[in-house]
N, CA, C and O atoms as CSV, one atom per row, in Angstrom:
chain,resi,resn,atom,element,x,y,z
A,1,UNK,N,N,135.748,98.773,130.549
A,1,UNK,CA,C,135.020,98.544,129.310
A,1,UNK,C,C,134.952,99.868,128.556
A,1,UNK,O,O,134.557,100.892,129.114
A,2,UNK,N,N,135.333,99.836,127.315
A,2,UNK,CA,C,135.173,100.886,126.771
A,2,UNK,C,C,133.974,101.329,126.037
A,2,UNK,O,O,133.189,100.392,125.894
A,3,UNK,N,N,133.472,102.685,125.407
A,3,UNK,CA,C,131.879,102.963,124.851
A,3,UNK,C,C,131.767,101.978,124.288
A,3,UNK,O,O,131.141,101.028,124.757
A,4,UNK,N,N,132.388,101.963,123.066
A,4,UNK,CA,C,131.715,101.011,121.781
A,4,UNK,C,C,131.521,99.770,122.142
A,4,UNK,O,O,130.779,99.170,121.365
A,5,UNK,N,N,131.991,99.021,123.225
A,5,UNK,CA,C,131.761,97.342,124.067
A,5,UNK,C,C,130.791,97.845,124.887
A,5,UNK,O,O,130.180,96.832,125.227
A,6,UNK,N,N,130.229,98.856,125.459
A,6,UNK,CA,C,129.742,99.134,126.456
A,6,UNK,C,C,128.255,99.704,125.428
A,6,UNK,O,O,127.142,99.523,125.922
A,7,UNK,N,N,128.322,100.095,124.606
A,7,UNK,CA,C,127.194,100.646,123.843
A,7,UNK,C,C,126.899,99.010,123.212
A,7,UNK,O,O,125.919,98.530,123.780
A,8,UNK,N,N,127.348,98.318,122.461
A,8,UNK,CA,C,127.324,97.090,121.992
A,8,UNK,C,C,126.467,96.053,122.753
A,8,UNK,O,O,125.416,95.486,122.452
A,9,UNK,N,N,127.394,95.986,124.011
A,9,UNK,CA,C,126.574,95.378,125.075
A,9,UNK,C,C,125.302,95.933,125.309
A,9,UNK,O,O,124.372,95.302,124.806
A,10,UNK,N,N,125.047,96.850,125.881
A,10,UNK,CA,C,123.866,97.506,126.107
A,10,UNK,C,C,122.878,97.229,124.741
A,10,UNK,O,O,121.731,97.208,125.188
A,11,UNK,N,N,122.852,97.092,123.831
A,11,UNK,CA,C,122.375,97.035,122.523
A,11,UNK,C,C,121.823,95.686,122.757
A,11,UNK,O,O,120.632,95.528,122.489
A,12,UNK,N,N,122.492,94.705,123.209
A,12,UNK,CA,C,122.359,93.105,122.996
A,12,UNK,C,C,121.862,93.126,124.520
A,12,UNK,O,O,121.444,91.993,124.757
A,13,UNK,N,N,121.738,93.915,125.614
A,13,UNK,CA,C,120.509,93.428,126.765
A,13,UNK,C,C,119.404,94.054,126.370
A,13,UNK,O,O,118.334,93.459,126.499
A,14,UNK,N,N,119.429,95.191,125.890
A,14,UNK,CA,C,118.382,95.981,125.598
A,14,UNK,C,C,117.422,95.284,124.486
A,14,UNK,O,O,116.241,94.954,124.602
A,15,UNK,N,N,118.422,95.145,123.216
A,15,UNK,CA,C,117.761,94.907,122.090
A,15,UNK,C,C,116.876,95.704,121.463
A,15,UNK,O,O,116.222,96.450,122.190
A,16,UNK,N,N,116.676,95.742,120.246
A,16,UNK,CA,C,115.328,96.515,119.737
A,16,UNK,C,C,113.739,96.483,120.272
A,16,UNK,O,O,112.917,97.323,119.906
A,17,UNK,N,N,113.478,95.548,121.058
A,17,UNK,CA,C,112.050,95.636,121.792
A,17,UNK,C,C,111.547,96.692,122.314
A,17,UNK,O,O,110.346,96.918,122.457
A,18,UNK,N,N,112.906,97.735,122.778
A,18,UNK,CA,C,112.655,98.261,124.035
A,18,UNK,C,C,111.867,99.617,122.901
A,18,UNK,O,O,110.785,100.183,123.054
A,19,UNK,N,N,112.404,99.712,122.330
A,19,UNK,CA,C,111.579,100.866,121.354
A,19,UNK,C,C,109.821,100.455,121.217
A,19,UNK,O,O,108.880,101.245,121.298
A,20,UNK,N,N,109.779,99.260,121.032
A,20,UNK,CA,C,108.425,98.730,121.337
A,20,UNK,C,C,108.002,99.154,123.055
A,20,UNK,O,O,107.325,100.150,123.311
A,21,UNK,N,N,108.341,98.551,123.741
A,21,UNK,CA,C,107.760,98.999,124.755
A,21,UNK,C,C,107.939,100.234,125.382
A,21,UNK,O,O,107.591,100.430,126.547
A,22,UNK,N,N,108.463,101.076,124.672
A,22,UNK,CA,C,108.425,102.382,124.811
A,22,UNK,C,C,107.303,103.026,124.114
A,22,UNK,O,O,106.642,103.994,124.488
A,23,UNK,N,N,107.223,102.504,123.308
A,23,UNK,CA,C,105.499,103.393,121.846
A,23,UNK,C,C,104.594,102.699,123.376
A,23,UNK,O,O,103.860,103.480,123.980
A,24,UNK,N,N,104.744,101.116,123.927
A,24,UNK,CA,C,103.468,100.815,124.508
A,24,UNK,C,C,103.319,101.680,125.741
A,24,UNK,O,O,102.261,101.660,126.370
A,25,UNK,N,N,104.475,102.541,126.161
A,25,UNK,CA,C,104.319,103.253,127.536
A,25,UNK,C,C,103.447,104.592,127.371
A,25,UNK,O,O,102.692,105.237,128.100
A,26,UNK,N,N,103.995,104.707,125.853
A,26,UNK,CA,C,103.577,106.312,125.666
A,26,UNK,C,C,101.937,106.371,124.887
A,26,UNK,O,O,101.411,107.416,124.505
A,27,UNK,N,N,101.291,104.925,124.770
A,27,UNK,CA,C,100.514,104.955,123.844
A,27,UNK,C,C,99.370,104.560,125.689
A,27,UNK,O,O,98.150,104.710,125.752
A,28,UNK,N,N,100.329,104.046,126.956
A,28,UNK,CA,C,99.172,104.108,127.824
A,28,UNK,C,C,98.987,105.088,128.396
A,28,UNK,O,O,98.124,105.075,129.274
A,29,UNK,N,N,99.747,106.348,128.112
A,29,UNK,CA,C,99.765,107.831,128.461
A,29,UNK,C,C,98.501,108.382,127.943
A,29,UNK,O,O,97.741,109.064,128.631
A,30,UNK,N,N,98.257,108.007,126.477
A,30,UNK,CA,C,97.456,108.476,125.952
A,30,UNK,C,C,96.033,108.031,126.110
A,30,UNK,O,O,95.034,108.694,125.831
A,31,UNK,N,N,96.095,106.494,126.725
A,31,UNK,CA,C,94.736,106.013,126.850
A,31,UNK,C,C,94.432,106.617,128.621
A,31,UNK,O,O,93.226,106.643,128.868
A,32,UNK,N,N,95.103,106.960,129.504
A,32,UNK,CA,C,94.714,107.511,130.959
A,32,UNK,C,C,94.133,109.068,130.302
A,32,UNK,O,O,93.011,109.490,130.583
A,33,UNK,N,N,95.077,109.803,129.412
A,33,UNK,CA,C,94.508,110.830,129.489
A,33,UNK,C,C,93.470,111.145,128.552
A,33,UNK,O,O,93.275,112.345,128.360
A,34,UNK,N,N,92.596,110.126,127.784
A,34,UNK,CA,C,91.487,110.132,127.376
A,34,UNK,C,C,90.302,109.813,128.807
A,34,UNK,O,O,89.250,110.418,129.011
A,35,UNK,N,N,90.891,108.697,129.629
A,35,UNK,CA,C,90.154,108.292,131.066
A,35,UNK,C,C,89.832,109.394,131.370
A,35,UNK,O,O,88.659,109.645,131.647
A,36,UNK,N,N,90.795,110.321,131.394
A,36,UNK,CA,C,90.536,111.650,132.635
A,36,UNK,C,C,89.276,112.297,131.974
A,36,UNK,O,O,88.222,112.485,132.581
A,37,UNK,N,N,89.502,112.624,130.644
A,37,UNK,CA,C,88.884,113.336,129.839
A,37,UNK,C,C,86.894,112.734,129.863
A,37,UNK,O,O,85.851,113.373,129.726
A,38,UNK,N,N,87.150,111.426,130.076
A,38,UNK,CA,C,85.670,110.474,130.313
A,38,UNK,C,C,84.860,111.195,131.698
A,38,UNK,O,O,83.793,111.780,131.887
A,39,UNK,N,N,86.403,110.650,132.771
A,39,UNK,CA,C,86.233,111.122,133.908
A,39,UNK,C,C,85.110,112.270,134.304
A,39,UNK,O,O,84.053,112.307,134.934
A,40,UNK,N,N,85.872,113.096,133.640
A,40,UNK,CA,C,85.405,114.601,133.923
A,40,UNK,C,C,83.854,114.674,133.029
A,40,UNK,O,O,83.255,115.702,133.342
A,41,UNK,N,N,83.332,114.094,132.329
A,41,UNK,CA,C,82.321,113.997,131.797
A,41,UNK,C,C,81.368,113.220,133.173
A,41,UNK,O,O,80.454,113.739,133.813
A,42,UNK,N,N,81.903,111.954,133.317
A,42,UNK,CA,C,81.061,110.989,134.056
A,42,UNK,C,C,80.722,112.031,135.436
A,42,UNK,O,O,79.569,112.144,135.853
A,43,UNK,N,N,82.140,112.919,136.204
A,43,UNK,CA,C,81.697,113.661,137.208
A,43,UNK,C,C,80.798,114.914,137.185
A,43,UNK,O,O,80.231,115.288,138.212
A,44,UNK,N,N,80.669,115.565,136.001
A,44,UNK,CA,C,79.659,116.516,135.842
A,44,UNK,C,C,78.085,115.407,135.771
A,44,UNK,O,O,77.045,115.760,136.328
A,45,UNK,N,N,78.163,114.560,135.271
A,45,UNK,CA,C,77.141,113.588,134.955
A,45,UNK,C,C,76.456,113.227,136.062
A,45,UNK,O,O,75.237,113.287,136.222
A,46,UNK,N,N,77.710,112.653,137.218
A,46,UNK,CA,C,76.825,112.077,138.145
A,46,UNK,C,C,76.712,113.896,139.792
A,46,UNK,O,O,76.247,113.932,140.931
A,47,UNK,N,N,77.358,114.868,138.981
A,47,UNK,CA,C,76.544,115.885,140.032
A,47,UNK,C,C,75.524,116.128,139.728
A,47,UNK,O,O,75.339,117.309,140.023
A,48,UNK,N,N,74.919,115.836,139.413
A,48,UNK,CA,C,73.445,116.511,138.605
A,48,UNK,C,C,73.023,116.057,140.139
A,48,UNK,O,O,73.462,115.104,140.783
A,49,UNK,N,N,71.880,117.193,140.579
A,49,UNK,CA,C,71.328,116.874,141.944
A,49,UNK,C,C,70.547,115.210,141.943
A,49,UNK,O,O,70.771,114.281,142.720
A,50,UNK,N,N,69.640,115.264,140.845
A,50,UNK,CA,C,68.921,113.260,141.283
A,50,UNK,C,C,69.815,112.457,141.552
A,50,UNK,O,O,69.705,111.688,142.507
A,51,UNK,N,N,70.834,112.479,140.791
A,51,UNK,CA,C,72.017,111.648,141.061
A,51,UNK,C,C,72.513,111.361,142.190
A,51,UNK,O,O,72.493,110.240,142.696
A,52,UNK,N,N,73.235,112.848,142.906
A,52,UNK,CA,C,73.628,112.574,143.499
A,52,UNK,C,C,73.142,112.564,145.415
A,52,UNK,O,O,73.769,112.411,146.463
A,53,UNK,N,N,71.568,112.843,145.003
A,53,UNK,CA,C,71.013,112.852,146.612
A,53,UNK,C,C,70.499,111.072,146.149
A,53,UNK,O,O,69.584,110.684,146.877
A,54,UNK,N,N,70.821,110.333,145.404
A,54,UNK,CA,C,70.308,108.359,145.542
A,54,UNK,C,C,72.212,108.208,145.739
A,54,UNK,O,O,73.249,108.664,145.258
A,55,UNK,N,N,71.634,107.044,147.003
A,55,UNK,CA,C,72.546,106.916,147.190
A,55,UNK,C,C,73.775,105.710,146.077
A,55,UNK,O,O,74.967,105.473,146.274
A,56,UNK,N,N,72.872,105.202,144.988
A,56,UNK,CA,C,73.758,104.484,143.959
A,56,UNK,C,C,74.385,106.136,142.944
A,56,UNK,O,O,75.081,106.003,141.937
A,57,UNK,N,N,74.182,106.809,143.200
A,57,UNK,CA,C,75.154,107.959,142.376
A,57,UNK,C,C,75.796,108.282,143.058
A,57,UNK,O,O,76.900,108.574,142.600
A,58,UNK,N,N,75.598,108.468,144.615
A,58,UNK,CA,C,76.868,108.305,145.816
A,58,UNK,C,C,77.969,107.565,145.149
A,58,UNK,O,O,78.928,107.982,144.499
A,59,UNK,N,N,77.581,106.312,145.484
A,59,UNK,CA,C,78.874,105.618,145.295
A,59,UNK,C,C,79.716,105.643,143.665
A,59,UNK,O,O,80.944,105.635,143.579
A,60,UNK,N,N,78.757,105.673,142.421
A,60,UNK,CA,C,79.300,106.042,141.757
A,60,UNK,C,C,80.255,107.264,141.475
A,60,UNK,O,O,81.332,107.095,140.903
A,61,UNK,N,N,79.783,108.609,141.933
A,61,UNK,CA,C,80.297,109.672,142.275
A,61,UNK,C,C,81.812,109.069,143.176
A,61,UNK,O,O,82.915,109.505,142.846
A,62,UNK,N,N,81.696,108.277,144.054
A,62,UNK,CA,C,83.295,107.900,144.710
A,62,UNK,C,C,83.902,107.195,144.102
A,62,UNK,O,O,85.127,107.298,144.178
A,63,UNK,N,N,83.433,106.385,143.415
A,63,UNK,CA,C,84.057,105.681,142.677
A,63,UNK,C,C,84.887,106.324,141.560
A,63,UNK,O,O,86.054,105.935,141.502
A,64,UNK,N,N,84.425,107.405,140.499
A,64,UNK,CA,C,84.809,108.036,140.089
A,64,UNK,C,C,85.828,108.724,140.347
A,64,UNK,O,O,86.697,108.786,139.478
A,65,UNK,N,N,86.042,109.550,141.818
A,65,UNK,CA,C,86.721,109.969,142.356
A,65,UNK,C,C,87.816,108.834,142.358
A,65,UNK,O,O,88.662,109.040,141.488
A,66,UNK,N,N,87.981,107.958,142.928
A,66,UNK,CA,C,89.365,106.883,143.007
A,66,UNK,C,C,89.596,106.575,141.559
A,66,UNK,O,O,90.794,106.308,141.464
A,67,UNK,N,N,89.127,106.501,140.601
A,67,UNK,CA,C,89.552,106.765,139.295
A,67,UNK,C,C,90.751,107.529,138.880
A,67,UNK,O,O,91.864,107.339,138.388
A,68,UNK,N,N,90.023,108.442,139.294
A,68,UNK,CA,C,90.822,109.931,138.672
A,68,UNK,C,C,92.192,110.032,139.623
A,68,UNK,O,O,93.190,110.565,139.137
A,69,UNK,N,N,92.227,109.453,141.136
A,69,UNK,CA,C,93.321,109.296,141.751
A,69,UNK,C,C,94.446,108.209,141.237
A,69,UNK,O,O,95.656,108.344,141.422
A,70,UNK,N,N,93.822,107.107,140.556
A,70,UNK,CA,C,94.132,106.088,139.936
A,70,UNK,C,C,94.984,106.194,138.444
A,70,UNK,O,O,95.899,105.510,137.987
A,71,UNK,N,N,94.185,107.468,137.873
A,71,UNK,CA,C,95.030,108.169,136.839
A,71,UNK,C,C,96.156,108.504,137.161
A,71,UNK,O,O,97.195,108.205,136.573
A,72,UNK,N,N,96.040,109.144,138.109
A,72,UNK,CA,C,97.355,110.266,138.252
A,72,UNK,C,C,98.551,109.035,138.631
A,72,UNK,O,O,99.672,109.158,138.137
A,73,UNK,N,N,98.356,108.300,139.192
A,73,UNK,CA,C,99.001,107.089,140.145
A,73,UNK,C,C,99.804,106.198,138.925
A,73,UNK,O,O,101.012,106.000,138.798
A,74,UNK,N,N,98.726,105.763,138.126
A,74,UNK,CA,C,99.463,104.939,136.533
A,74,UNK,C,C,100.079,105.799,135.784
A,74,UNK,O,O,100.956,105.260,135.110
A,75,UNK,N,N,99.920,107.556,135.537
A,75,UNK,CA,C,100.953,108.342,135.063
A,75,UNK,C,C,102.060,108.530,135.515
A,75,UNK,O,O,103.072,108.528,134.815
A,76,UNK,N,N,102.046,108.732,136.814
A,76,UNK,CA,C,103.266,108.669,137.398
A,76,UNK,C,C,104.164,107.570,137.430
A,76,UNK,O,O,105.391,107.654,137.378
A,77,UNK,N,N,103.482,106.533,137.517
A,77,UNK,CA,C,104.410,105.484,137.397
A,77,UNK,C,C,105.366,105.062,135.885
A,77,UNK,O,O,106.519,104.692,135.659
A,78,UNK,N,N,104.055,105.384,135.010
A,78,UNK,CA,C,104.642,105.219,133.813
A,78,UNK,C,C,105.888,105.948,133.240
A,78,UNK,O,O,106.785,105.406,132.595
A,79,UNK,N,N,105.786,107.557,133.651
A,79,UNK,CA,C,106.513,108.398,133.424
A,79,UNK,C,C,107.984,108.199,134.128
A,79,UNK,O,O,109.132,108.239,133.686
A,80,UNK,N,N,107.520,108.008,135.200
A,80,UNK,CA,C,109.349,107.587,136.017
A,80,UNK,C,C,109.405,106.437,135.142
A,80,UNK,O,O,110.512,106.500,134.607
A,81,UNK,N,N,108.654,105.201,134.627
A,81,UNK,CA,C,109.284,104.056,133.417
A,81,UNK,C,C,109.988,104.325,132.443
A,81,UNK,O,O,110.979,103.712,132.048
A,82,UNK,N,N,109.483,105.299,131.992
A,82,UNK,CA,C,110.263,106.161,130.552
A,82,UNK,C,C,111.184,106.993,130.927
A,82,UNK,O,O,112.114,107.256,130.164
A,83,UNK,N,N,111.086,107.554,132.172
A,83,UNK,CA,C,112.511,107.696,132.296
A,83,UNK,C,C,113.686,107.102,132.732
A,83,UNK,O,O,114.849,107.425,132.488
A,84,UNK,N,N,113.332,106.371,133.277
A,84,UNK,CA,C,114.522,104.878,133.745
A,84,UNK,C,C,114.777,104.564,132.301
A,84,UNK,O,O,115.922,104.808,131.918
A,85,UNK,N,N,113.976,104.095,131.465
A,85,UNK,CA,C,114.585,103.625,130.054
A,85,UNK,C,C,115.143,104.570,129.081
A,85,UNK,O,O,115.361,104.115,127.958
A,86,UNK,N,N,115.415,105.808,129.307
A,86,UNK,CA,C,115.996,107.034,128.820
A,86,UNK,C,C,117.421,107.388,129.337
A,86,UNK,O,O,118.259,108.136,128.832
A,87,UNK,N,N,117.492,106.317,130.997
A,87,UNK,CA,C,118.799,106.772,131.317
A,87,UNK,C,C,119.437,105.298,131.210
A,87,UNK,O,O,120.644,105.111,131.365
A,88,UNK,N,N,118.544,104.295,130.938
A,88,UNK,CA,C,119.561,103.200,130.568
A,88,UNK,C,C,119.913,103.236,129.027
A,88,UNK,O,O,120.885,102.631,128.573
A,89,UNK,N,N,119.188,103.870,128.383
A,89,UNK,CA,C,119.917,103.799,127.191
A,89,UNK,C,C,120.820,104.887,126.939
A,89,UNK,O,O,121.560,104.790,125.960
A,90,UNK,N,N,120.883,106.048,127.765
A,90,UNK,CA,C,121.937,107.078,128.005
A,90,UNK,C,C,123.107,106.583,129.033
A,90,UNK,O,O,123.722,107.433,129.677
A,91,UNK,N,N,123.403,105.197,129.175
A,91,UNK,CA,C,124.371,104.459,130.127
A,91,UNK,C,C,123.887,105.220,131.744
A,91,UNK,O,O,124.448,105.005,132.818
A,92,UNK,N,N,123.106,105.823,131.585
A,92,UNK,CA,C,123.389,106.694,133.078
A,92,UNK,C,C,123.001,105.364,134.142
A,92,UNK,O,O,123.676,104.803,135.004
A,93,UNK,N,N,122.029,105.212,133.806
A,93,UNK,CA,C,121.307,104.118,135.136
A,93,UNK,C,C,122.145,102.803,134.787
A,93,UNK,O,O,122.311,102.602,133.584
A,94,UNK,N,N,122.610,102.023,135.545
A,94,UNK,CA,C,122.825,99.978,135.346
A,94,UNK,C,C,121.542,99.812,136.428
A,94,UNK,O,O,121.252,100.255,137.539
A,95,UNK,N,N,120.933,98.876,135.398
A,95,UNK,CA,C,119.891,98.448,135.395
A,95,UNK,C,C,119.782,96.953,134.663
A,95,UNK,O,O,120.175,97.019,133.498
A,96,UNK,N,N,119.315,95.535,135.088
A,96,UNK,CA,C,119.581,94.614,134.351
A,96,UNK,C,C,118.215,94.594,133.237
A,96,UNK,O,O,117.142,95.036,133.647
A,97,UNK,N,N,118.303,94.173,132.127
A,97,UNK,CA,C,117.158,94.077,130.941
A,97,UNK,C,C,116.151,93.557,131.533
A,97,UNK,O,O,115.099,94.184,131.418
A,98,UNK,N,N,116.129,92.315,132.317
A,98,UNK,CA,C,115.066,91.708,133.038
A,98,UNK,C,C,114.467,92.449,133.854
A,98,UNK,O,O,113.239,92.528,133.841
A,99,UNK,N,N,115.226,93.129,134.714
A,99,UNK,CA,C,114.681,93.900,135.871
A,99,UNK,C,C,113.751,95.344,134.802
A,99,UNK,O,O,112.763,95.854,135.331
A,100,UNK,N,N,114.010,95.640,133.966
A,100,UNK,CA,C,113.559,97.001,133.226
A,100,UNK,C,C,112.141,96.184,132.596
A,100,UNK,O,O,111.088,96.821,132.579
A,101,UNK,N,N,112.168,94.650,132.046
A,101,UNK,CA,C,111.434,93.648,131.223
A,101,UNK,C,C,110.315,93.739,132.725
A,101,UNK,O,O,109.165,94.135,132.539
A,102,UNK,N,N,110.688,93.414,133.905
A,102,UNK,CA,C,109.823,92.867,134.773
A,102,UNK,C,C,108.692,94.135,135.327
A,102,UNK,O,O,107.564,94.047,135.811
A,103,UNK,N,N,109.478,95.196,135.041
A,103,UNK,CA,C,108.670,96.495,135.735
A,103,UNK,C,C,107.420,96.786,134.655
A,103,UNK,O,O,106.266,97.150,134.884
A,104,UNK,N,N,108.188,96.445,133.221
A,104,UNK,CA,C,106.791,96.762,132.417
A,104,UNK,C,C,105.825,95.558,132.015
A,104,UNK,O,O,104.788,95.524,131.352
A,105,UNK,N,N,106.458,94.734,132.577
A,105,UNK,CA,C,104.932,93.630,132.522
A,105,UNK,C,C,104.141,94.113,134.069
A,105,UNK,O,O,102.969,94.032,134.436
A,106,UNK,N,N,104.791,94.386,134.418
A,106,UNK,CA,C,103.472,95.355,135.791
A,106,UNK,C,C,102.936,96.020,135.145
A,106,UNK,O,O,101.749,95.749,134.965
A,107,UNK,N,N,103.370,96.938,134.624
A,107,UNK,CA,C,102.583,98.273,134.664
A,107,UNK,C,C,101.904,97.777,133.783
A,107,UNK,O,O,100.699,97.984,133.931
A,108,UNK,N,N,102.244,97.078,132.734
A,108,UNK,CA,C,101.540,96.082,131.244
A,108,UNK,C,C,99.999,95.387,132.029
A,108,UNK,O,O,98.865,95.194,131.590
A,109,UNK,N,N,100.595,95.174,133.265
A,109,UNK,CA,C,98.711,94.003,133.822
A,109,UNK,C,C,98.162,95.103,134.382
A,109,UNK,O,O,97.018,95.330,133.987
A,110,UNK,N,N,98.673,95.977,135.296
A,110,UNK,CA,C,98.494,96.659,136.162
A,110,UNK,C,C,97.423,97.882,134.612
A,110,UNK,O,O,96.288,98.295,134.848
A,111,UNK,N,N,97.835,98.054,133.842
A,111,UNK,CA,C,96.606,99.024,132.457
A,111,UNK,C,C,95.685,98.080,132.419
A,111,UNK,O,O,94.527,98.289,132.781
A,112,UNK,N,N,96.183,96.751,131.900
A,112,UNK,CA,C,94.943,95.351,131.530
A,112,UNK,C,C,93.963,96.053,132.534
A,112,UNK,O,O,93.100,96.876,132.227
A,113,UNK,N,N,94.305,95.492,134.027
A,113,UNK,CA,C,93.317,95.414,135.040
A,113,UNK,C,C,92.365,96.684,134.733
A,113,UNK,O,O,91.223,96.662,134.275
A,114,UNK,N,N,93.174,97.829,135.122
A,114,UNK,CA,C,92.191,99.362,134.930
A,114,UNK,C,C,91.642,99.479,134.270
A,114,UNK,O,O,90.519,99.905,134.540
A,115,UNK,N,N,91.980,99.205,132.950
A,115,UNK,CA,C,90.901,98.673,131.691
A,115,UNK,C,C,90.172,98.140,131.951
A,115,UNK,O,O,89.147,98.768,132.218
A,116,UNK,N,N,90.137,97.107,132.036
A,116,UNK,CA,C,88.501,96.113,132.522
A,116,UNK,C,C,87.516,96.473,133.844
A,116,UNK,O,O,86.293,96.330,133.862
A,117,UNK,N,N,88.444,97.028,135.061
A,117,UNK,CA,C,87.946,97.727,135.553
A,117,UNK,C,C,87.026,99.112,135.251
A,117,UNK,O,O,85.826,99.306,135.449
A,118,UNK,N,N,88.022,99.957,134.717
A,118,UNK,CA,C,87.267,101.217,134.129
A,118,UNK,C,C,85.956,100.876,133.351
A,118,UNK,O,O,84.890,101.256,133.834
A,119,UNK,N,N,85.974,99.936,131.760
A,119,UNK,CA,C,85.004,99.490,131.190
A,119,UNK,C,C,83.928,99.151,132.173
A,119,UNK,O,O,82.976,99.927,132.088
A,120,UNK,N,N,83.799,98.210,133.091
A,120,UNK,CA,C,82.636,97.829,133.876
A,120,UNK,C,C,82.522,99.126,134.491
A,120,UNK,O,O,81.376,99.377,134.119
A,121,UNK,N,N,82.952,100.366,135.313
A,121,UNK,CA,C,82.502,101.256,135.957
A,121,UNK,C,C,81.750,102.385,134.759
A,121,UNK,O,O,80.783,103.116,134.973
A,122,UNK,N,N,82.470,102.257,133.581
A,122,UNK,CA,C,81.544,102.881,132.679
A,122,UNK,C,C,80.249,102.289,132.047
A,122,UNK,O,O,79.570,103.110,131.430
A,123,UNK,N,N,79.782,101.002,132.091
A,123,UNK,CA,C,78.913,100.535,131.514
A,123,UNK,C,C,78.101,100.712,133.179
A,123,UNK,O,O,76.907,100.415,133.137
A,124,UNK,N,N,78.562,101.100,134.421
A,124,UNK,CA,C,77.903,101.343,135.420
A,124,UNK,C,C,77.255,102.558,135.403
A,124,UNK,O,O,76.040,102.448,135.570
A,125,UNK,N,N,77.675,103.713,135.253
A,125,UNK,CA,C,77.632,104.669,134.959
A,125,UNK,C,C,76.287,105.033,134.080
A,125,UNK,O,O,75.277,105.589,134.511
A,126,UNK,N,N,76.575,104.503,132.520
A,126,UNK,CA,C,75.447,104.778,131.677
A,126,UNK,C,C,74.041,103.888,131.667
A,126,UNK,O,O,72.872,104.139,131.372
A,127,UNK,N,N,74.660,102.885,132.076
A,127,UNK,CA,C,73.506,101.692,132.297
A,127,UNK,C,C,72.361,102.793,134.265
A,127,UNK,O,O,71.267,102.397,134.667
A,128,UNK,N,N,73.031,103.826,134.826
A,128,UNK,CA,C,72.485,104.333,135.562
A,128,UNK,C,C,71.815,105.391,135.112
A,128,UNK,O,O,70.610,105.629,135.187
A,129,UNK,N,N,72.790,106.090,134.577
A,129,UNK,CA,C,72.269,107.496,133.382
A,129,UNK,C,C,70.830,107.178,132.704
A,129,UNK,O,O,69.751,107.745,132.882
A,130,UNK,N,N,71.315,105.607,131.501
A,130,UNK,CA,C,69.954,105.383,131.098
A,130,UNK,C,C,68.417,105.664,131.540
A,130,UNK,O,O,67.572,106.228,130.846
A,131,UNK,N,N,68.227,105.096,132.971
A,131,UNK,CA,C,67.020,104.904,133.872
A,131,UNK,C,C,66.708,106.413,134.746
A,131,UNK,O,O,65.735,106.477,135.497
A,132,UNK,N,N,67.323,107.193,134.621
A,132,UNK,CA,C,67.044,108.318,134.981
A,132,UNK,C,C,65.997,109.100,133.906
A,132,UNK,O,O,65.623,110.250,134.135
């Protein structure tokens, strides 16, 4: 197969979406590293000594902690995503469209979830803060 059938093709598995789900990879880059940025607020928050000698700022305090491990875990993943889709559109990787389609509806539920997750651990958080 030569480039221009081989770029052509690639064009017609790929299609223009993938530029879309590329802004959505790089736009969940940006929402983890606002998390971290929360993060690091919520963990100065919950060292404060009252906090953290009851044992419900314990667990918040760990909880927090698997957060921030949780960050690093969805960056990484995301980042090797964007780069798999950097070398399929540089021909380097064969990779089928579906199989590239199927990895980012993971990582696509896999933000949903942390999201809704994160939200309830933050309304945990201040709804604790409050009563102090």
């Amino acid at each position: 197969m030569d480039l221009e059938s081989s770029k052509a093709n690639k064009e017609k598995l790929l299609g223009v979406a993938l530029n879309v789900l590329h802004q959505e990879s790089r736009e969940w880059l940006n929402r983890i590293a606002f998390w971290k940025d929360e993060a690091l607020f919520f963990g100065e928050l919950l060292d404060r000594k009252q906090i953290s000698e009851s044992q419900y700022g314990q667990v918040l305090h760990y909880l927090d902690k698997i957060h921030v491990a949780l960050f690093d875990y969805l960056t990484e993943a995301i980042v090797a995503h964007q780069k798999l889709l950097s070398r399929m559109e540089q021909g380097e990787e064969k990779l089928a469209d579906d199989d590239y389609r199927e990895k980012h509806q993971s990582l696509k539920e896999q933000m949903d979830l942390f999201t809704n997750d994160f939200r309830e651990f933050k309304k945990m958080v201040f709804g604790y803060a409050r009563k102090l």
